[in-house]
TORKOL-4160 file (C-alpha; in steps of 0.2 Angstrom, whole numbers, padded with zeros to 4 digits, m for minus):
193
<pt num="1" X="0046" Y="0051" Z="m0079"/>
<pt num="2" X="0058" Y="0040" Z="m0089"/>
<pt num="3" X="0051" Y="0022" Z="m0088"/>
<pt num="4" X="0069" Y="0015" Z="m0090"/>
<pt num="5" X="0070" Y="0020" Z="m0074"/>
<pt num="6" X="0054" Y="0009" Z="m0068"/>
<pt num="7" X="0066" Y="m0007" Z="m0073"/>
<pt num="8" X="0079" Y="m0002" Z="m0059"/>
<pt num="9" X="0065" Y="m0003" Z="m0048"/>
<pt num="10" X="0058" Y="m0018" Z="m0055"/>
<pt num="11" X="0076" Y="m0027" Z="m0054"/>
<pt num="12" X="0078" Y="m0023" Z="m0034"/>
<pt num="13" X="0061" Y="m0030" Z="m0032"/>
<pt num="14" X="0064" Y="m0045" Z="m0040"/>
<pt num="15" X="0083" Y="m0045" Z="m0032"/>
<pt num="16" X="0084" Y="m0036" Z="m0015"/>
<pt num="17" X="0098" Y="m0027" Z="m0016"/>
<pt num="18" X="0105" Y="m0015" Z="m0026"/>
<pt num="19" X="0124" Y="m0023" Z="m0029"/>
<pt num="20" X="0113" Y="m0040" Z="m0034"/>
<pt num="21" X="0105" Y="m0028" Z="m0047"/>
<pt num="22" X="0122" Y="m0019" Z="m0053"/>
<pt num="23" X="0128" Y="m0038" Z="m0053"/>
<pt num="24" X="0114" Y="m0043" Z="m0064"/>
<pt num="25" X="0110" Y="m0026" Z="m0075"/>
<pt num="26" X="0131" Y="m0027" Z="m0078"/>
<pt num="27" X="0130" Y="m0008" Z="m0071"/>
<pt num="28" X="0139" Y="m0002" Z="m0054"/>
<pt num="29" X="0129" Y="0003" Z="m0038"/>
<pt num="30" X="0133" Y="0019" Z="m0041"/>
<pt num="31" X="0122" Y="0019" Z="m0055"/>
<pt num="32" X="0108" Y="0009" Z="m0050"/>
<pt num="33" X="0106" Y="0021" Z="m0035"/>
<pt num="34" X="0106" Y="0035" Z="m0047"/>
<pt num="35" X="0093" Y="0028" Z="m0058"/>
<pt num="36" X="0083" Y="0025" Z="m0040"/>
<pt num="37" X="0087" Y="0043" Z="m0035"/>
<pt num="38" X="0079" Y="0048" Z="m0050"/>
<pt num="39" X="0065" Y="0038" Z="m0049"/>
<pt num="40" X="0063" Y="0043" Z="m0032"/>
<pt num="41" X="0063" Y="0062" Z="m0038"/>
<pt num="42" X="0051" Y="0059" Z="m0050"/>
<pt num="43" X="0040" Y="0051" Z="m0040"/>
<pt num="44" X="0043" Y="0063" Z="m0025"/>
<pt num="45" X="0046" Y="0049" Z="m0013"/>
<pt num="46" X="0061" Y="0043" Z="m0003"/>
<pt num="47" X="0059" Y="0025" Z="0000"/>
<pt num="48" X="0073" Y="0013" Z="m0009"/>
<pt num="49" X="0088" Y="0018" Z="0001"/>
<pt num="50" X="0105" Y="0021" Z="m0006"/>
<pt num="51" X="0114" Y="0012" Z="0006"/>
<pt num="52" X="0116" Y="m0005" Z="m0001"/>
<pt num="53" X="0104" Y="m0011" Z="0011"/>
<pt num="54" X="0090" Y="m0025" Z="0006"/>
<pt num="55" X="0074" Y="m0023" Z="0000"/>
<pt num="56" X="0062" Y="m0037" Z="0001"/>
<pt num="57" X="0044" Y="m0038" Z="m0006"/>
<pt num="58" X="0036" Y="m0046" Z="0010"/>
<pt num="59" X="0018" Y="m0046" Z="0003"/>
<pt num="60" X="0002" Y="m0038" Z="m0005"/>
<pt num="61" X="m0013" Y="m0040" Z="0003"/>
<pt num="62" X="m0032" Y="m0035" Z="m0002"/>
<pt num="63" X="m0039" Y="m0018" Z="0004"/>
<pt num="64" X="m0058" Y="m0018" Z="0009"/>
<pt num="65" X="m0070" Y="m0003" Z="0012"/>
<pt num="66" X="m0074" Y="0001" Z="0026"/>
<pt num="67" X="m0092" Y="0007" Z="0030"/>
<pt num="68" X="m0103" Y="0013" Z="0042"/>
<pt num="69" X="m0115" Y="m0002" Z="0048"/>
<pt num="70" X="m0129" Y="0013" Z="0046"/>
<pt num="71" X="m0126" Y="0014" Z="0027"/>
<pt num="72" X="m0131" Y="0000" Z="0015"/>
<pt num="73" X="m0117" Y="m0007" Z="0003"/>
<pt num="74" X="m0116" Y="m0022" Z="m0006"/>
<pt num="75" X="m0109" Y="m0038" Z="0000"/>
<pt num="76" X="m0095" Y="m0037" Z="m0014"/>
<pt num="77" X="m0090" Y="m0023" Z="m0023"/>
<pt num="78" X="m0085" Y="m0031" Z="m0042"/>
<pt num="79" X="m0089" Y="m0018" Z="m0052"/>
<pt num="80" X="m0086" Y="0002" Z="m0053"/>
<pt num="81" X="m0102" Y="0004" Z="m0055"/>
<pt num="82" X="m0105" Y="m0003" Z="m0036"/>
<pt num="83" X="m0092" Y="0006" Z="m0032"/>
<pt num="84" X="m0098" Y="0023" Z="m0037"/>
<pt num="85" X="m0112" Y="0020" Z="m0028"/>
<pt num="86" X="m0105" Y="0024" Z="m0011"/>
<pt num="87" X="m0086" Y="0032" Z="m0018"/>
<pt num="88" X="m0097" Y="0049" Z="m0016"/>
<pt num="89" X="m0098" Y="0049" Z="0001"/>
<pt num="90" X="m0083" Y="0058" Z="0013"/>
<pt num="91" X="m0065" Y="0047" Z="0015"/>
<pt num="92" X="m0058" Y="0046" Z="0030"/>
<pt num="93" X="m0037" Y="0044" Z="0026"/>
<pt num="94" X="m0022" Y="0042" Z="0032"/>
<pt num="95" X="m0010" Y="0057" Z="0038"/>
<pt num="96" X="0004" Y="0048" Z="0040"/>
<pt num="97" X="0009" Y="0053" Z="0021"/>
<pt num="98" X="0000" Y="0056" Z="0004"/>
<pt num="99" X="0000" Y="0037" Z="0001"/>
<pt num="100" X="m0015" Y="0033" Z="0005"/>
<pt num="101" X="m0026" Y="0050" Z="m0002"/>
<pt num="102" X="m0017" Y="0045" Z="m0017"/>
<pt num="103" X="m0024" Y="0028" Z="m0019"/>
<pt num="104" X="m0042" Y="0032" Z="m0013"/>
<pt num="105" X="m0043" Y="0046" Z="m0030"/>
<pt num="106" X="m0035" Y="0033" Z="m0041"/>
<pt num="107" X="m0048" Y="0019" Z="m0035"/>
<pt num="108" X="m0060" Y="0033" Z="m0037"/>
<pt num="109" X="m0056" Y="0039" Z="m0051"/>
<pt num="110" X="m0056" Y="0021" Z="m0060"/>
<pt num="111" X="m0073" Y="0022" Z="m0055"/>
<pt num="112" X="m0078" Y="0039" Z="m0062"/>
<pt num="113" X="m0080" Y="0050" Z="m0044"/>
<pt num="114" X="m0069" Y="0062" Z="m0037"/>
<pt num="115" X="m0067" Y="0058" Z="m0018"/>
<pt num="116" X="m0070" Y="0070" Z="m0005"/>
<pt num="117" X="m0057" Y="0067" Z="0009"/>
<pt num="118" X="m0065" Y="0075" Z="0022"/>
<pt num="119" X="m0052" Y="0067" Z="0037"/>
<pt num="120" X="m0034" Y="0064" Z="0039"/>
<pt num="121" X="m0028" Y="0055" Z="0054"/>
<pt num="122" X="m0014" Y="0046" Z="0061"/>
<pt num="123" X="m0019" Y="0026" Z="0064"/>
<pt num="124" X="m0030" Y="0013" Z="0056"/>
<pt num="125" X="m0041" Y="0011" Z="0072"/>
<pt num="126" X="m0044" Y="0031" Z="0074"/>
<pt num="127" X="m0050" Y="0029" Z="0055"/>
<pt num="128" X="m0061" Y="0014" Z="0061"/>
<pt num="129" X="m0067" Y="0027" Z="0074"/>
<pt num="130" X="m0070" Y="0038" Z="0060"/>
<pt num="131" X="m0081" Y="0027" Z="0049"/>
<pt num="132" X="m0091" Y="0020" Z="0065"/>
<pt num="133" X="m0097" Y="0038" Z="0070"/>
<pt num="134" X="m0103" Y="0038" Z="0052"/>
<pt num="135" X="m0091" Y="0052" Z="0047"/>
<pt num="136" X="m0083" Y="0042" Z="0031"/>
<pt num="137" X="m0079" Y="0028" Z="0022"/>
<pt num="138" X="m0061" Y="0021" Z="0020"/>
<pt num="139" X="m0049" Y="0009" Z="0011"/>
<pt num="140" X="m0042" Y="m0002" Z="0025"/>
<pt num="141" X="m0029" Y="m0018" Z="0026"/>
<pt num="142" X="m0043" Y="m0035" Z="0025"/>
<pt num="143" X="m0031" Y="m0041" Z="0042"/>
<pt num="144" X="m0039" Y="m0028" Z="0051"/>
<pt num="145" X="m0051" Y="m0034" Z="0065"/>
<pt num="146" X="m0069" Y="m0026" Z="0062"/>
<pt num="147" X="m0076" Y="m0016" Z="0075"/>
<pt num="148" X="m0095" Y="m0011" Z="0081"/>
<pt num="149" X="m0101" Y="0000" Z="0068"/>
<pt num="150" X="m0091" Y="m0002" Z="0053"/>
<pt num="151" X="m0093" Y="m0015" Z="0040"/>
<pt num="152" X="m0080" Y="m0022" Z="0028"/>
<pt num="153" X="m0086" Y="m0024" Z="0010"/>
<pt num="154" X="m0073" Y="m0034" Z="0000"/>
<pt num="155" X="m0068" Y="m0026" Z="m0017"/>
<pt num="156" X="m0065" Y="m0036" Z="m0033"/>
<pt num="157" X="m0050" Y="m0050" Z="m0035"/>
<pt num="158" X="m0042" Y="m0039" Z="m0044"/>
<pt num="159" X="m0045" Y="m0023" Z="m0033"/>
<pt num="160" X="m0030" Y="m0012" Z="m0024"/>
<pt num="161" X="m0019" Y="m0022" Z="m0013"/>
<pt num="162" X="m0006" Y="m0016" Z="0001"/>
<pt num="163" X="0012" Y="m0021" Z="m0005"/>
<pt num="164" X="0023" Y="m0020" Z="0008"/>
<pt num="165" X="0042" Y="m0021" Z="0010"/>
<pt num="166" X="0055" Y="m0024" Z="0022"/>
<pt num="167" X="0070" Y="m0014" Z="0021"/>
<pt num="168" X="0087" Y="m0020" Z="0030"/>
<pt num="169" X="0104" Y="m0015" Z="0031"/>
<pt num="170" X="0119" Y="m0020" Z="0019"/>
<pt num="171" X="0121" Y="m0039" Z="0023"/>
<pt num="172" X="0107" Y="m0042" Z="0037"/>
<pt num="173" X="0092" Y="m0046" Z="0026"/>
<pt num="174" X="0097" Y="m0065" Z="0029"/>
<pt num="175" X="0099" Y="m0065" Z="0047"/>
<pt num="176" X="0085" Y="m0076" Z="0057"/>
<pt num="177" X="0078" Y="m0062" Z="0067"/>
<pt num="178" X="0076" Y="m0053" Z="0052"/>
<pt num="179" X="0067" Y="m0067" Z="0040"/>
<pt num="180" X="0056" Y="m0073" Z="0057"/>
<pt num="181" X="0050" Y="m0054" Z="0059"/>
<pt num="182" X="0046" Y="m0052" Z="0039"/>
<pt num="183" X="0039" Y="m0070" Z="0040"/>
<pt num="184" X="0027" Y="m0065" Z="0055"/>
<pt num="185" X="0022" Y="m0047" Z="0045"/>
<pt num="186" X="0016" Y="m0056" Z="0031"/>
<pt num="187" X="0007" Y="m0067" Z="0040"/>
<pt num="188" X="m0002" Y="m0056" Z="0049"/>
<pt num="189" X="m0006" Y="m0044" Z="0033"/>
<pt num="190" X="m0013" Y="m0058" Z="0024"/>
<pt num="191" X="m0021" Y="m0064" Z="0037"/>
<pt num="192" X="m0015" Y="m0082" Z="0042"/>
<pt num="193" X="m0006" Y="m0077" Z="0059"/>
C-alpha cells in the first residue's frame, strides 16, 4: 500500500468531503477519488464514496470484553499480559463483515495469541447470547447494556476503540435532521444518551 494514499484519507476525515479536500490538497475530485479508490482497493474495502458525498467522523468509543460471568477476568485489563490470559479462549465475532475478526487477531496478536474465532453471527445481543452460554469471549461497544451472564472487563485507556462515521449525500451533511441523528449516535456510542 502507498501511504501517500493514507493522507487522502486523513484529509477527508479531517474535511468531510471530498471537493473540501481537492479544494485544500489543490488537486481535482477526480483525483482525490482516485487516490481513495486506490486506497479502498488496497485495503479491499468499499466505504469512502465517490460521489461527493460527506463523510464525518462522529465518534470513537472504547471496546470492552465481553466474558462469561462463569469465567474469572480481571476487573481491568492494562496490560497484554492480562489480556493473554483469557485471548485463548474461543471469539465470538461478527458476520456482518471481516471488520470485526480483523480487530480481535490484531488485539490478539498485540498481545502474543492467535484467536480462535469459533462463532460468527449477525447482532451484538446474539454475541452477548453467545458469551452468556459460556461459548466465547468477544470485543463489544462499552454502550452496550450488560446482560445475565456476561461480564464486561474494561481494556486499557489506550485500548481498541469503535470509530464511527456518518456518510451523506453531496450537500446534506449540514442539514438539521442529519446533525440531530449524528449528534444522538454519538451520544449513544459513548455513552451519554
Amino acid at each position: 500500500m502507498e501511504t501517500r494514499l493514507l493522507g487522502a484519507l486523513v484529509e477527508l476525515h479531517r474535511r468531510g468531503t471530498m471537493r473540501a479536500v481537492a479544494e485544500a490538497t489543490g488537486y481535482g475530485t477526480s483525483a482525490v477519488s482516485a487516490q481513495l479508490a486506490a486506497l479502498e482497493r488496497d485495503l479491499g474495502v468499499d466505504r469512502f464514496g465517490d460521489d461527493g458525498g460527506a463523510l464525518r467522523f462522529i465518534c470513537a468509543s472504547p471496546l470492552v470484553l465481553a466474558i462469561p460471568t462463569s469465567r474469572t477476568a480481571p476487573g481491568l485489563i492494562d496490560s497484554t499480559q492480562q489480556f493473554a490470559s483469557v485471548a485463548d479462549l474461543p471469539w465470538v465475532v461478527n458476520s456482518r463483515g471481516d471488520d470485526d475478526g480483523e480487530l480481535v487477531e490484531r488485539v490478539c496478536a498485540a498481545a502474543g495469541v492467535t484467536p480462535a474465532i469459533a462463532h460468527k453471527v449477525d447482532s451484538l445481543q446474539l454475541i452477548l447470547d453467545f458469551v452468556a452460554a459460556d461459548l466465547g469471549i468477544a470485543l463489544v461497544p462499552a454502550s452496550l447494556t450488560a446482560r445475565e451472564g456476561v461480564s464486561f472487563v474494561p481494556l486499557s485507556t489506550d485500548g481498541p476503540r469503535r470509530r464511527m462515521y456518518a456518510a451523506t449525500r453531496p450537500g446534506r451533511q449540514d442539514w438539521p435532521a442529519s446533525a440531530l441523528v449524528t449528534q444522538r449516535v454519538a451520544a449513544h456510542a459513548l455513552g451519554i444518551a
